[in-house]
C-alpha positions as a Markdown table, in Angstrom:
| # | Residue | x | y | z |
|---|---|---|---|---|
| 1 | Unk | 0.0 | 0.0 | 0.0 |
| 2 | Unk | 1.0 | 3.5 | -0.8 |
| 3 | Unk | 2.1 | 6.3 | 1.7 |
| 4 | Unk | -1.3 | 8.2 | 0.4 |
| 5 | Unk | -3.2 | 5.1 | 0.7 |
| 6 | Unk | -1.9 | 4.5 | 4.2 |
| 7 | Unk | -2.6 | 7.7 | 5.1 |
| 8 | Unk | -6.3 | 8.3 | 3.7 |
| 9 | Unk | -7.0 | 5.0 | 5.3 |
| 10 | Unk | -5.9 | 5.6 | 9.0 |
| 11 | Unk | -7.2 | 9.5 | 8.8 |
| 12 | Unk | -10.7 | 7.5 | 8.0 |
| 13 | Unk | -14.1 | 9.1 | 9.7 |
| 14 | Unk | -15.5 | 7.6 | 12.4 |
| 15 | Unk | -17.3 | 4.5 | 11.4 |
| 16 | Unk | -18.2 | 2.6 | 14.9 |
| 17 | Unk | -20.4 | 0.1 | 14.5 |
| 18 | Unk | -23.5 | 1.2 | 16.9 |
| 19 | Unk | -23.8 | 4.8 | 15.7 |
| 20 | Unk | -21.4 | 6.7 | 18.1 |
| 21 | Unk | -22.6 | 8.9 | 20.9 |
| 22 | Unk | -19.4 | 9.8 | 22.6 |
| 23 | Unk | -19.7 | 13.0 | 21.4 |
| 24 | Unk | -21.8 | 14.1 | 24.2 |
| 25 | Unk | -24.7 | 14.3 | 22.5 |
| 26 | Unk | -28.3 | 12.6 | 23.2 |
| 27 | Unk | -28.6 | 11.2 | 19.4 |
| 28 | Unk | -30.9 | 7.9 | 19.5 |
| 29 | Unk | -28.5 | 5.0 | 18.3 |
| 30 | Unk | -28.9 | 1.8 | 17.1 |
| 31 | Unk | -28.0 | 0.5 | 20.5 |
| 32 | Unk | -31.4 | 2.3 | 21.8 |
| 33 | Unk | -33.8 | 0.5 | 19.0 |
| 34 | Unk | -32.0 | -2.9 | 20.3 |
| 35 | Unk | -32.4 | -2.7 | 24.0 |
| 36 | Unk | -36.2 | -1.2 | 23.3 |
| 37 | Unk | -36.8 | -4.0 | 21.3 |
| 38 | Unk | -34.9 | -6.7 | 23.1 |
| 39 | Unk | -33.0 | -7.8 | 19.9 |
| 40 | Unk | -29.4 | -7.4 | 19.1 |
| 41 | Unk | -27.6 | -4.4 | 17.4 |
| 42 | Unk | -26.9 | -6.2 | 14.0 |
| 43 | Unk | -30.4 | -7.2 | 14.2 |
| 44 | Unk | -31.5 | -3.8 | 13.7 |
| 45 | Unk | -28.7 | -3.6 | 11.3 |
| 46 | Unk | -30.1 | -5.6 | 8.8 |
| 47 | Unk | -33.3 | -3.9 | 8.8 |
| 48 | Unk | -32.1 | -1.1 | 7.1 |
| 49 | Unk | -29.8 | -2.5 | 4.8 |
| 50 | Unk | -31.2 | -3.5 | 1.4 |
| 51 | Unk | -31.2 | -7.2 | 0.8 |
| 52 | Unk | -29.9 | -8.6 | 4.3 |
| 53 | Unk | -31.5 | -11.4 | 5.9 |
| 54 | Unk | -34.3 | -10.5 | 8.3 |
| 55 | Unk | -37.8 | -11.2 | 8.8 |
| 56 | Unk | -40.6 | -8.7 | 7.7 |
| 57 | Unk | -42.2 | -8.7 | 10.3 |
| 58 | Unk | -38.8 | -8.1 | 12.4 |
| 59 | Unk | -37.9 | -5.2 | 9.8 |
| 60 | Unk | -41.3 | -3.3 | 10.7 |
| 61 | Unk | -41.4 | -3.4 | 14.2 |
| 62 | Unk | -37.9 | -1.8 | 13.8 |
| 63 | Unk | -38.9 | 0.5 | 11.2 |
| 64 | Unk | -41.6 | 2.1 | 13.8 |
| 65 | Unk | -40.3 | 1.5 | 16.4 |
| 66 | Unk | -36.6 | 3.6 | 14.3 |
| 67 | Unk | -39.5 | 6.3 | 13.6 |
| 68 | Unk | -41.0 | 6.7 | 17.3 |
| 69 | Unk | -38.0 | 6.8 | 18.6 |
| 70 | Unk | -36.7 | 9.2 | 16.0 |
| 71 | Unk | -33.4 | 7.3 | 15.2 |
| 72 | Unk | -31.2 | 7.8 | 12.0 |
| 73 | Unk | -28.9 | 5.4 | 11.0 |
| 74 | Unk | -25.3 | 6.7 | 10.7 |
| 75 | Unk | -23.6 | 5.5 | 7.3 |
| 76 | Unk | -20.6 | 6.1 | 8.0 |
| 77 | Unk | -21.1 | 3.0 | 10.2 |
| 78 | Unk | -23.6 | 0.9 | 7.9 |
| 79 | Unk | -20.6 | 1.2 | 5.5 |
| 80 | Unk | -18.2 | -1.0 | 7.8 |
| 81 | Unk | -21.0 | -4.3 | 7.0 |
| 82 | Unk | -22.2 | -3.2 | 3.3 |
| 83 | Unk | -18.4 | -1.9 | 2.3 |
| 84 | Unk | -20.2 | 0.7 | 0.5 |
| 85 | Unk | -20.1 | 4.3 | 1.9 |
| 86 | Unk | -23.2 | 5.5 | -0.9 |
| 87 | Unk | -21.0 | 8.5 | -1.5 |
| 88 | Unk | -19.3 | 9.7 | -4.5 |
| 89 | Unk | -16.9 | 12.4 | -4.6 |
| 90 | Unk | -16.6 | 15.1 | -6.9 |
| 91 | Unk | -13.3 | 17.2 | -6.8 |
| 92 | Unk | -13.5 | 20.6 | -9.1 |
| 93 | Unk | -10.9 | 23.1 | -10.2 |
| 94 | Unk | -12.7 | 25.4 | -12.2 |
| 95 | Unk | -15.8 | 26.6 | -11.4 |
| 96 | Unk | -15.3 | 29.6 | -12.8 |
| 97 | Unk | -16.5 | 28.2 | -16.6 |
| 98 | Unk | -19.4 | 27.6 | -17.0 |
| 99 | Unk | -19.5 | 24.5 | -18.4 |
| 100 | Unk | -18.6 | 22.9 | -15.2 |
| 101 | Unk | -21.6 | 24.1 | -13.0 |
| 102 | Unk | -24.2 | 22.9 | -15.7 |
| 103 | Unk | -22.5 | 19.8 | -16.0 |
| 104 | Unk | -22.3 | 19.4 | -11.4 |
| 105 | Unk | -25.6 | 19.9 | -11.6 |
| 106 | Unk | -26.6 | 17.0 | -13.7 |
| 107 | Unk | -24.2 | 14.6 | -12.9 |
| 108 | Unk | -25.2 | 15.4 | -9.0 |
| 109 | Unk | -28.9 | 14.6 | -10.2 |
| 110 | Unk | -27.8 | 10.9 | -11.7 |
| 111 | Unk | -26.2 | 10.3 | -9.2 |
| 112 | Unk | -28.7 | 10.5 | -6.7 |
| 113 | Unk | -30.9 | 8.8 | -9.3 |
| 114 | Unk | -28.7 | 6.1 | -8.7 |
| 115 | Unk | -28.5 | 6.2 | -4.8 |
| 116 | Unk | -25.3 | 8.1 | -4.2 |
| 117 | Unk | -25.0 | 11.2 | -2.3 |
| 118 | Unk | -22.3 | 13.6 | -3.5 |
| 119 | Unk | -19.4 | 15.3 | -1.0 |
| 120 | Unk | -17.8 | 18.1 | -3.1 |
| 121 | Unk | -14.2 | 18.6 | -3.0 |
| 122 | Unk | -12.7 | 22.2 | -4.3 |
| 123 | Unk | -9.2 | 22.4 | -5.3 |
| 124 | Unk | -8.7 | 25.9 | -5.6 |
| 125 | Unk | -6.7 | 28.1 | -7.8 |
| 126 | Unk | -3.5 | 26.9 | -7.8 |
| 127 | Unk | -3.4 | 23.9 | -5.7 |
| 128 | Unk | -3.0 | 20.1 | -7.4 |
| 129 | Unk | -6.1 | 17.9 | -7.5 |
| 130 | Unk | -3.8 | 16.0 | -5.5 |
| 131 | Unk | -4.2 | 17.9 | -2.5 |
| 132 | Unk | -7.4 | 17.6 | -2.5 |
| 133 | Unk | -8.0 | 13.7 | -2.7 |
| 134 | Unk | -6.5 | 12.5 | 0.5 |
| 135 | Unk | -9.4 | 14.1 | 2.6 |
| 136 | Unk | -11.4 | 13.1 | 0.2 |
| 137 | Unk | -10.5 | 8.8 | 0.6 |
| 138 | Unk | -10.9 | 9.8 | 4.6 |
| 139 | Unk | -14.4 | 9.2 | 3.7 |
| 140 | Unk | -14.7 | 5.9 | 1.7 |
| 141 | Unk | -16.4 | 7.3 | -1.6 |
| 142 | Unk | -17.5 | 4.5 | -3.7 |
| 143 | Unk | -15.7 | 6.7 | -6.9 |
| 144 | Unk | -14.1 | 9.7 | -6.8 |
| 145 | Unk | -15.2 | 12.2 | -10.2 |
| 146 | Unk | -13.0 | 14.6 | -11.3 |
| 147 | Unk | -14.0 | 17.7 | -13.3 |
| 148 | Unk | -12.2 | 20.3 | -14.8 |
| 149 | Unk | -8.9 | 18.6 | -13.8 |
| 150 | Unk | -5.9 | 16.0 | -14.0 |
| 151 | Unk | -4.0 | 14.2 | -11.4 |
| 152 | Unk | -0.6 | 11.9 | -11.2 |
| 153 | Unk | -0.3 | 7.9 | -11.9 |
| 154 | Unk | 0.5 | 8.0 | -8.1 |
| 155 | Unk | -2.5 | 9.5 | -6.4 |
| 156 | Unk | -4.9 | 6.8 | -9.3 |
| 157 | Unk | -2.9 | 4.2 | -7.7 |
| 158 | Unk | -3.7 | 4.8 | -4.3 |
| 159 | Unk | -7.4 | 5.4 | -4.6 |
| 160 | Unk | -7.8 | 1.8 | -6.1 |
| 161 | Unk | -5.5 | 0.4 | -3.1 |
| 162 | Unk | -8.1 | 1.9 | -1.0 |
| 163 | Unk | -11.2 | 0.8 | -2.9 |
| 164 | Unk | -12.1 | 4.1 | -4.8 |
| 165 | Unk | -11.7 | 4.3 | -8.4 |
| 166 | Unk | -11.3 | 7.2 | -10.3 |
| 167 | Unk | -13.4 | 8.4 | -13.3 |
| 168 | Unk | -12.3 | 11.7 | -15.3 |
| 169 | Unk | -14.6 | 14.0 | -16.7 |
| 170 | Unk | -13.9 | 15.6 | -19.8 |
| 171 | Unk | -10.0 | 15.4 | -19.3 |
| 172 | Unk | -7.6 | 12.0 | -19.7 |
| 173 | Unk | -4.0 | 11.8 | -18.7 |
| 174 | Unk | -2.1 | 9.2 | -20.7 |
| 175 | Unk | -0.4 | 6.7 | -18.7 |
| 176 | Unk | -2.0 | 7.8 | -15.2 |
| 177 | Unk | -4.4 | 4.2 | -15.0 |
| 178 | Unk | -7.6 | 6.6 | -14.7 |
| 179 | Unk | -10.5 | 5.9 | -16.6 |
| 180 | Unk | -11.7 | 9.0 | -18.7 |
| 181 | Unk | -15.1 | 10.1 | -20.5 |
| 182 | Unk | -14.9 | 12.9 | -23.2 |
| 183 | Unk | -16.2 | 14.3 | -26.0 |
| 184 | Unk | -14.6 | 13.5 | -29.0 |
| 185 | Unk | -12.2 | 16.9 | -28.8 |
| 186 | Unk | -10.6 | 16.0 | -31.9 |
| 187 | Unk | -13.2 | 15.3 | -34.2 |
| 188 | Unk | -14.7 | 18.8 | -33.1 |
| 189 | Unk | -12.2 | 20.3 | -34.1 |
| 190 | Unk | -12.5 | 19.1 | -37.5 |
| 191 | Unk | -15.8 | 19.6 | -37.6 |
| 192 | Unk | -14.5 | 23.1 | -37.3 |
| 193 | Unk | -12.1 | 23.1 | -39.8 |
| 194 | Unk | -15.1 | 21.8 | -42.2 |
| 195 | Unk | -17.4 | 23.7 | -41.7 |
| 196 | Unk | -15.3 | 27.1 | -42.2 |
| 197 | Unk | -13.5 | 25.7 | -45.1 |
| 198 | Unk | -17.1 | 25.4 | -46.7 |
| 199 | Unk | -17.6 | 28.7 | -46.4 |
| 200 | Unk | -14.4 | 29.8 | -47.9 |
| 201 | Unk | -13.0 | 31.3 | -44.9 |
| 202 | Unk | -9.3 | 31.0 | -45.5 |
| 203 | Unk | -7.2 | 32.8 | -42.9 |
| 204 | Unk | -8.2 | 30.3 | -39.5 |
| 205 | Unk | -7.1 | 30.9 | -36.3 |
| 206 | Unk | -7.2 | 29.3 | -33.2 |
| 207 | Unk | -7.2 | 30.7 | -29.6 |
| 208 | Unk | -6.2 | 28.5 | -27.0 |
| 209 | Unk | -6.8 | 27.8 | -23.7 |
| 210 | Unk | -4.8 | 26.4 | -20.8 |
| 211 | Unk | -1.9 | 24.4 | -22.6 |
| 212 | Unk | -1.6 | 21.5 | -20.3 |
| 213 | Unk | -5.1 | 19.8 | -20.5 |
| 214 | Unk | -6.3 | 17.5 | -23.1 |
| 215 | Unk | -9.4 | 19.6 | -24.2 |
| 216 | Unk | -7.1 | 22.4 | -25.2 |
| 217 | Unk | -4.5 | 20.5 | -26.9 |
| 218 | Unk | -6.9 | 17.8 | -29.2 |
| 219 | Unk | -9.1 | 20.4 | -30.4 |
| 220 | Unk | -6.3 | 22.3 | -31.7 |
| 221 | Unk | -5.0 | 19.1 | -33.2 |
| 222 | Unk | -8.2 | 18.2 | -34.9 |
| 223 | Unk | -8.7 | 21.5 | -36.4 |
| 224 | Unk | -4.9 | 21.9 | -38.2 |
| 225 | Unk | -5.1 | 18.5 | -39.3 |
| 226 | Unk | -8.4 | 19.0 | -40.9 |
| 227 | Unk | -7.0 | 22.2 | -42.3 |
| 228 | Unk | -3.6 | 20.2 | -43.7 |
| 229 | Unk | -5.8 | 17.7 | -45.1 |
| 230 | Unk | -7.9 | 20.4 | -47.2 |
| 231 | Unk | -4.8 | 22.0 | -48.3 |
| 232 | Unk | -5.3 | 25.4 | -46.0 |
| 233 | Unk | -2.3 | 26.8 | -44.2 |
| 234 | Unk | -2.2 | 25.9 | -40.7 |
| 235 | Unk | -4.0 | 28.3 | -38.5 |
| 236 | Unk | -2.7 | 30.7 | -36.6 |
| 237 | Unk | -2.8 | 30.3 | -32.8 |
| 238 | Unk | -2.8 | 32.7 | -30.3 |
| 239 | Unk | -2.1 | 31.5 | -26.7 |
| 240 | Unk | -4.9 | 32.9 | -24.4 |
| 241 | Unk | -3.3 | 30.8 | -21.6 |
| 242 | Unk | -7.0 | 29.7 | -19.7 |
| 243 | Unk | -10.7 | 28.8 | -20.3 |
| 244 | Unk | -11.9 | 32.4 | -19.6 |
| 245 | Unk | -13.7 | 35.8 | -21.1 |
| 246 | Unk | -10.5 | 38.1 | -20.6 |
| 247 | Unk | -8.7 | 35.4 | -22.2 |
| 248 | Unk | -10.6 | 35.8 | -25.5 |
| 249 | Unk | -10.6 | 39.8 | -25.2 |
| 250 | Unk | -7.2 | 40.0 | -25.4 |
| 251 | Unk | -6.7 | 37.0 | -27.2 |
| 252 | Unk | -8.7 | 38.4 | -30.5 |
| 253 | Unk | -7.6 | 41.8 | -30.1 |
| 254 | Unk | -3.8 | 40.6 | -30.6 |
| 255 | Unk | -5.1 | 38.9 | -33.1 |
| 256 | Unk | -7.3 | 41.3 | -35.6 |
| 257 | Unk | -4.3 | 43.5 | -34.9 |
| 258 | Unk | -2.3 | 41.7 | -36.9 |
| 259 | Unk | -1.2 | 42.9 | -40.4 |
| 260 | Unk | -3.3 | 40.0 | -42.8 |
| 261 | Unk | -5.7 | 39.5 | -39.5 |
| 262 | Unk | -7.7 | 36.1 | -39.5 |
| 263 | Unk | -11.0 | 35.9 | -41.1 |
| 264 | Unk | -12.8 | 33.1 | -38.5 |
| 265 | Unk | -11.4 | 32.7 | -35.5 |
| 266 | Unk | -12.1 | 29.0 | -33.3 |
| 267 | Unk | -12.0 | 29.6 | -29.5 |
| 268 | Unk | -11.3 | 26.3 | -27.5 |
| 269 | Unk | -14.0 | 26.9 | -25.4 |
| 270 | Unk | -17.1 | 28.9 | -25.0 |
| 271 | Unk | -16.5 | 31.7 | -22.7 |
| 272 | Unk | -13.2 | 32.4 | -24.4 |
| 273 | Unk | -15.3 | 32.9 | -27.6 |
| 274 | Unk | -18.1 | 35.0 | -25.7 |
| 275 | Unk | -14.6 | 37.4 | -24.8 |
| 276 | Unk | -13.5 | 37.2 | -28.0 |
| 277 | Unk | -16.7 | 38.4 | -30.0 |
| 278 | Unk | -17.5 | 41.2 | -26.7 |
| 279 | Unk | -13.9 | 42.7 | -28.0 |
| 280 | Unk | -14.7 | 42.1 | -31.7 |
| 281 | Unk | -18.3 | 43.8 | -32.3 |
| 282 | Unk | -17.8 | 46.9 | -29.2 |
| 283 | Unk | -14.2 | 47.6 | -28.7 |
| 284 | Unk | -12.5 | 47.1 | -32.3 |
| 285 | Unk | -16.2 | 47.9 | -34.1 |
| 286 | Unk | -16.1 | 44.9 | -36.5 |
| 287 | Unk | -19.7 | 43.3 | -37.9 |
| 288 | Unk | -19.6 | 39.7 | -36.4 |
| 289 | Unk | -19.9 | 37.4 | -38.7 |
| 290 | Unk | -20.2 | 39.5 | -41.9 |
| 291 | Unk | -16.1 | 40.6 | -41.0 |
| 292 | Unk | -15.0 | 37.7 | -38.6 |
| 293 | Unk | -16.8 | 34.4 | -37.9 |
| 294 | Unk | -16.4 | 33.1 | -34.2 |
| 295 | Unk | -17.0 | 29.5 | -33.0 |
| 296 | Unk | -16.9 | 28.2 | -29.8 |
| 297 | Unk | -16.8 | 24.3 | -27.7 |
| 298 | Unk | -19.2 | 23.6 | -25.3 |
| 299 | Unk | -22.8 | 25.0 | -25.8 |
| 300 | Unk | -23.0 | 26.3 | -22.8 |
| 301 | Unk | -26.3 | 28.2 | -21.8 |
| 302 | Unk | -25.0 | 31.7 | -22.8 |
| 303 | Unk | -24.3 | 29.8 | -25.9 |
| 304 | Unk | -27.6 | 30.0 | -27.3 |
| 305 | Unk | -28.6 | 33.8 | -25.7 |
| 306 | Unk | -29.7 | 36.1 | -28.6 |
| 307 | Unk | -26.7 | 38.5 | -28.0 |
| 308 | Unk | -24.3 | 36.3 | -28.5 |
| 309 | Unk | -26.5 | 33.0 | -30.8 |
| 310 | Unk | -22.6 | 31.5 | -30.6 |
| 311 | Unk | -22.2 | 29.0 | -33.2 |
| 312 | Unk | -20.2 | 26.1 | -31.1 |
| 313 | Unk | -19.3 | 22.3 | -30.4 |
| 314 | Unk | -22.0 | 21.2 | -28.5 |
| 315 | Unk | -21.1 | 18.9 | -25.8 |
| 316 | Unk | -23.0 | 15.8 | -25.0 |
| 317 | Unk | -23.0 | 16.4 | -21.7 |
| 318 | Unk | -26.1 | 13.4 | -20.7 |
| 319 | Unk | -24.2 | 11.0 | -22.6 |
| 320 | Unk | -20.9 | 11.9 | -21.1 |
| 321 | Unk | -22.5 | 11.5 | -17.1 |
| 322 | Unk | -24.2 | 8.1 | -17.9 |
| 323 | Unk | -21.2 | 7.0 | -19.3 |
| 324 | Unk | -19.2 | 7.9 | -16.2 |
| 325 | Unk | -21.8 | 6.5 | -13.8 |
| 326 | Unk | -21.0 | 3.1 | -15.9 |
| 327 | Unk | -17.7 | 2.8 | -15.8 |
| 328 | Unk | -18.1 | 3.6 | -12.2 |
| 329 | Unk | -20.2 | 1.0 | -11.4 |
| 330 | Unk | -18.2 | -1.6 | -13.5 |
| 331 | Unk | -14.6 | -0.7 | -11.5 |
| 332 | Unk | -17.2 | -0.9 | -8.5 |
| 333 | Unk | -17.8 | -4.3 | -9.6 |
| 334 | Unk | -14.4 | -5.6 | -11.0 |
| 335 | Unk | -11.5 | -3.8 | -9.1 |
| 336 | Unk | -9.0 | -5.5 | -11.4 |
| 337 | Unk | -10.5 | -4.3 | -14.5 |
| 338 | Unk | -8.7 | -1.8 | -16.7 |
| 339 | Unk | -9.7 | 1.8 | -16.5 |
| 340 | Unk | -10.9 | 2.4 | -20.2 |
| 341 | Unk | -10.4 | 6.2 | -21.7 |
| 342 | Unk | -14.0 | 6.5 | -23.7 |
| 343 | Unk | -15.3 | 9.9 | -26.3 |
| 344 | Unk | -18.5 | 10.9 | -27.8 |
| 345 | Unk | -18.8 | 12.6 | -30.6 |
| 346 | Unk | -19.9 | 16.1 | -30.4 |
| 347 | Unk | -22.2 | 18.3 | -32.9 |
| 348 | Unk | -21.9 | 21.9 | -34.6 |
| 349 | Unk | -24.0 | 23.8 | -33.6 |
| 350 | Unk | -25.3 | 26.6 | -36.2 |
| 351 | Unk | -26.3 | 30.1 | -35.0 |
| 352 | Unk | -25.4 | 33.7 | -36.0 |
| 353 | Unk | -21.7 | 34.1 | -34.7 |
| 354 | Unk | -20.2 | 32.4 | -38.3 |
| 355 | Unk | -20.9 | 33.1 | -41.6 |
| 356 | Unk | -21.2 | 29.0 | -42.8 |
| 357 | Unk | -23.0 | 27.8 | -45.5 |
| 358 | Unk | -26.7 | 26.1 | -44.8 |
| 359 | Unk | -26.8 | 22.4 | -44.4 |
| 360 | Unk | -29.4 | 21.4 | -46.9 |
């Protein structure tokens, strides 16, 4: 066992086995429904958890007799005999992106849907997911989600020494042993690349995001292939160094300031593209998309608001949570199995933000 894994596992929360009262504190335990019904703790147990062995007639008298007496089993202890805590942790780095709320609030829903209750784990600027995981595993999670975010080989390795595998969203880091769900970053970007080439656009550029994550870095790679393979000159790209709206401002000004400036402009996410057409139509005064054509990733909510109608990547964000709530359950169920690395394919999106040509 790992150092981490040692560690998570000894700084464990308190799981005693009859609902512990030492904290001073007049909470009705498990011991209580025993003694009141002259039947043993593990009897009272079973009545509340799901399948065990125990009479029906047994598991109502403790059921009102749990309700009288206003008791409330602790899981925290239930999890020592079922080896399931019910609880999935979710660590986030970026919440300041808007994709990342829309998608905590729907994965939070399925997962409910499914009987887990979510802990929420905040990284913080600057800080490692790393950090963050150790208290995390001091509460057993059944998986450990991680948005917005990568981590090292070592800190996959010791979650699954301790029980908890871990499921990426929307990133993948080669060689680490985590399983992954994304959209098909790539094949967006080509998308891209198709649908302005179509439209005779000619001088492409792209304006990136944070360099070190595998969004960034594949939709950039889909869109220059795509523009190799149709015999356009690679686009230009303009580092805007994060997923954000003052990215994109300054991002496109630099760019449109150049002397043969881009005609279309792909933005590796949305809110860098809702920067980049803000500086494009009121501070440089350009007619968006009759002089520039902007296109975003994501569809976020903004996305689709009249004063921006962003033509974008849309995301499939339903497919991508049911797909990490599988390969959950199936590392749940197979702790030996090999994490897999899955995509989806994403879809353009058509509004007013690009001059392209109509899909017939």
């Amino acid at each position: 066992m790992t150092s981490i894994a040692r560690k998570a596992a000894s700084d464990r929360a308190p799981t005693s086995s009859d609902d512990d009262a030492s904290a001073g504190w007049s909470r009705v335990t498990a011991r209580d429904i025993a003694e009141e019904l002259g039947i043993s703790i593990s009897t009272v147990s079973r009545a509340f958890t799901e399948n065990a062995v125990i009479s029906p007639r047994t598991r109502e008298k403790v059921m009102r007799t749990a309700e009288r007496m206003g008791y409330q089993p602790n899981p925290f202890a239930r999890s020592l005999i079922t080896r399931r805590s019910k609880i999935a942790g979710i660590v986030v780095a970026d919440i300041t992106n808007p994709f990342y709320p829309e998608v905590l609030a729907n994965l939070t829903k399925r997962l409910q849907d499914t009987g887990l209750q979510t802990m929420l784990f905040f990284a913080g600027p600057g800080r490692k997911v790393d950090d963050a995981l150790p208290t995390l595993l001091q509460y057993s999670p059944d998986v450990a989600i991680v948005l917005a975010a990568t981590m090292s080989s070592e800190m996959v390795s010791a979650c699954r020494e301790v029980g908890t595998p871990v499921v990426l969203f929307n990133r993948y880091v080669p060689g680490s042993g985590a399983a992954a769900v994304c959209c098909d970053n790539v094949d967006g970007g080509r998308q891209v690349a198709d649908a302005l080439a179509n439209a005779h656009h000619r001088r492409l550029a792209y304006i990136a995001g944070s360099p070190d994550t595998s969004t960034n870095n594949d939709r950039l790679l889909g869109f220059t292939e795509r523009c190799r393979e149709l015999g356009l000159d690679d686009p230009i790209v303009e580092e805007g160094g994060s997923f954000t709206y003052e990215a994109g401002s300054a991002a496109v000004k630099r760019l449109l300031d150049r002397r043969n400036p881009p005609d279309a402009v792909f933005c590796a996410n949305d809110i860098i593209a809702i920067g980049a057409l803000d500086a494009a139509r009121r501070e440089l005064g350009l007619s968006v998309p009759k002089e520039l054509s902007v296109i975003g990733f994501d569809d976020i909510s903004m996305a689709a608001w009249p004063s921006y109608s962003l033509t974008t990547v849309r995301q499939p964000v339903n497919a991508m949570i049911e797909m990490t709530i599988d390969e959950a359950r199936r590392l749940l169920a197979h702790p030996q199995a090999e994490a897999e690395e899955q995509t989806v394919p994403g879809r353009l999106i058509r509004r007013n933000s690009a001059r392209l040509e109509e899909v017939s």
